[in-house]
C-alpha positions in Angstrom: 10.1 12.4 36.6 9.4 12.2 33.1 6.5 13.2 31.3 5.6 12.2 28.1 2.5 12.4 25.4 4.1 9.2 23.5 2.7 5.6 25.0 6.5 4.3 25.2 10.1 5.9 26.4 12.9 5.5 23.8 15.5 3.3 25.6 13.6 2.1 28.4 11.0 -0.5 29.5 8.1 -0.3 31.2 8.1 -2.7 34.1 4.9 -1.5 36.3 1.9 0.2 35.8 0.9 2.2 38.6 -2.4 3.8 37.9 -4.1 7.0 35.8 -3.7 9.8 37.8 -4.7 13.6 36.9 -3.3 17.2 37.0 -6.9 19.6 37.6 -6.9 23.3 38.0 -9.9 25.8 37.3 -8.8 29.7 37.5 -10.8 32.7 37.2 -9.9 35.1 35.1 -10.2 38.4 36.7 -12.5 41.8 35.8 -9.6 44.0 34.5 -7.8 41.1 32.3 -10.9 40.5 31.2 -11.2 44.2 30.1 -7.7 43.9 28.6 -8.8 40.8 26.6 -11.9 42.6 25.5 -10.0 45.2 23.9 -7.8 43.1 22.2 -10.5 41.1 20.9 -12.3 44.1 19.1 -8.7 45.5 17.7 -6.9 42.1 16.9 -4.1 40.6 18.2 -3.0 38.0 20.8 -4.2 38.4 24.3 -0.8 38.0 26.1 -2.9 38.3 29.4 -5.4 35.0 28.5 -2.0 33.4 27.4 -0.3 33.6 30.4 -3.2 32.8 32.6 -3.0 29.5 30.1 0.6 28.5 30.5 0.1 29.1 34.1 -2.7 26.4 34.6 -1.3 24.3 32.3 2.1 24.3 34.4 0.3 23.8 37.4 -1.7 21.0 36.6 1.7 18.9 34.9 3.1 19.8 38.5 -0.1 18.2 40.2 0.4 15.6 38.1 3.6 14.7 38.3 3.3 14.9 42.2 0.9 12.7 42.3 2.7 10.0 40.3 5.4 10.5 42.4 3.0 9.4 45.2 2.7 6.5 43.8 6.2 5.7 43.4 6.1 6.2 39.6 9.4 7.4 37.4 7.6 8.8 34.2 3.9 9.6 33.1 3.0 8.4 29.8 0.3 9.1 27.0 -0.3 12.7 28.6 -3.2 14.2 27.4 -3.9 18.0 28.1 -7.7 19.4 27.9 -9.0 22.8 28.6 -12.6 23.7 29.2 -14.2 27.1 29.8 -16.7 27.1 32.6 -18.8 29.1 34.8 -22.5 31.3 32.6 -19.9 34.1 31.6 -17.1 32.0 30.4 -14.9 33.7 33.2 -13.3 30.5 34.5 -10.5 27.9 32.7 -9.9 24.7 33.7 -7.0 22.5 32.8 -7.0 18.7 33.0 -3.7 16.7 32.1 -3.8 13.1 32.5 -1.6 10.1 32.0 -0.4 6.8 32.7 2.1 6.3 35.6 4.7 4.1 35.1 7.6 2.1 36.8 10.7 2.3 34.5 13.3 -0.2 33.4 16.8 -0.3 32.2 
């Protein structure tokens, strides 16, 4: 499966169009990493706990999306756009939305 942010694939046609389809996650970020991040925050620095709580919803919704492409018999996602969001009234939960165009590919 190929995923792309770019509308087109160098070298290769686009033959179908099968449909938007989305990648969603929302994670909570838990009392002692948020402690962690806290103290961070008042002494500088990157919060390497926040981060990887990023890259992991972010990997998880590109795999939800890509599977559900796949579904729909698609070879590539195209025009991928990733948002993220803080939710919930203490700002204690991420979500991650990736979306794109599936696509049938030519030769």
């Amino acid at each position: 499966m190929i995923l792309t942010t770019t509308p087109t694939i160098e070298g290769r046609t686009i033959v179908e169009y099968k449909g938007v389809v989305f990648g969603e996650v929302i994670v909570g970020v838990n009392f002692l990493k948020d402690i962690a991040a806290s103290i961070r925050d008042i002494v500088g620095g990157r919060s390497n706990t926040y981060e990887q709580e990023m890259v992991k919803a972010r990997t998880t919704a590109m795999e939800e999306l890509s599977m559900r492409a796949q579904a729909l018999g698609a070879d590539a996602v195209v025009g991928i756009d990733i948002d993220y969001e803080v939710l919930g009234q203490s700002g204690g939960m991420l979500m991650v939305t990736a979306s794109g165009t599936a696509v049938k590919l030519g030769y």
